[in-house]
Each structure stands twice: as structure tokens, then as C-alpha cells.
N, C-alpha and C positions, 0 to 999 in steps of 0.2 A: 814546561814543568819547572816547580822554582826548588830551591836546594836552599837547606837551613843551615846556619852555623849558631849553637846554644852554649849556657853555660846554666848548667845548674846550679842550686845551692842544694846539699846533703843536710838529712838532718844533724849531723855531727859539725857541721858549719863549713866544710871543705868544697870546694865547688869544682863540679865535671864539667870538661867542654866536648862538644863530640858535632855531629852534623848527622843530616837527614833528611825524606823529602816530602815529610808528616809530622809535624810539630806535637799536635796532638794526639798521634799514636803512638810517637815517639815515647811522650812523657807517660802515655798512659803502660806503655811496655816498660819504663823504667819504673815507673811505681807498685807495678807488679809481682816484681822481682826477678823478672825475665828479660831485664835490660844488662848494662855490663856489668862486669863483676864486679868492680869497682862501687857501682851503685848498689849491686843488691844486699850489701852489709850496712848502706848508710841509708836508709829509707825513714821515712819519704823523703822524697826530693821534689821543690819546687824551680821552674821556671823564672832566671830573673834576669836572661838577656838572650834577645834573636838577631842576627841580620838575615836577608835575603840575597840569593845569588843567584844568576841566570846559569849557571854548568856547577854541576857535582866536582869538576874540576875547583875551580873557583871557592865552594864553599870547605873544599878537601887541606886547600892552601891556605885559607883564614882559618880553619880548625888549627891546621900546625900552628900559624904567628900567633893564636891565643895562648895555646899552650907551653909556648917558650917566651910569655909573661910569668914576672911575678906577680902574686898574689897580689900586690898593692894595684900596679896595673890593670889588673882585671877588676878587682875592686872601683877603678877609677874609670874601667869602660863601663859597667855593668852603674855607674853611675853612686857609688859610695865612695866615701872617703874615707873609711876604716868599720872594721866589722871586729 
């Protein structure tokens, strides 16, 4: 089984990172409004960066180092140079 590490982009422009081991269920529960709480005030939210990882461990520990990025840096993984 493979294990996701994501980063949304919110429609307010703010971007969620989170993991999971269904990308598109994932998103489909986030755009529902039955994803986290965080997302479900900023809907929709699109998809604009995955890795893959072989253990829930693994993609547990790349959730945490994204998210003590700043924004610029994620900006810079997820492949922009400013938003």
C-alpha cells in the first residue's frame, strides 16, 4: 500500500498539507466538506502537489517537514515562485 503526502491550495489562496492512502478520496472528502476543518470554510480546494511513500510512517514525517515550511518554500516545492 502506498501513503500520500498533499498540499492543497484553498479557495481563499491558503494551502493545507495533510497525508493519506487515497488521493482521490482524499480530495473528494475534502471538497465535500467533510474533510478537515480547516478546509471545510475554504472550499473548494484543489490538488497542486503529491509525493509517494512506502510506510504511513514515512509520509507522517514529510506531512510534519512541509508544514514547518514557510509559505514561500512550499510555494517553491509545489513548483511557484510566488502566488
Amino acid at each position: 500500500m502506498s501513503y500520500y503526502t498533499y498540499i492543497l491550495k484553498c479557495a481563499d489562496g491558503t494551502l493545507y498539507t495533510g497525508y493519506t492512502d487515497d488521493l482521490d478520496k482524499r480530495l473528494t472528502v475534502h471538497n465535500s466538506g467533510k474533510g478537515a476543518k480547516y478546509t471545510r470554510s475554504r472550499l473548494p480546494v484543489v490538488l497542486v502537489y503529491s509525493e509517494s511513500h512506502e510506510s504511513k510512517s514515512d509520509a507522517l514525517k514529510r506531512e510534519l517537514a512541509i508544514k514547518s515550511m514557510s509559505r514561500k518554500e512550499k510555494l517553491e516545492l509545489i513548483g511557484k515562485e510566488k502566488e
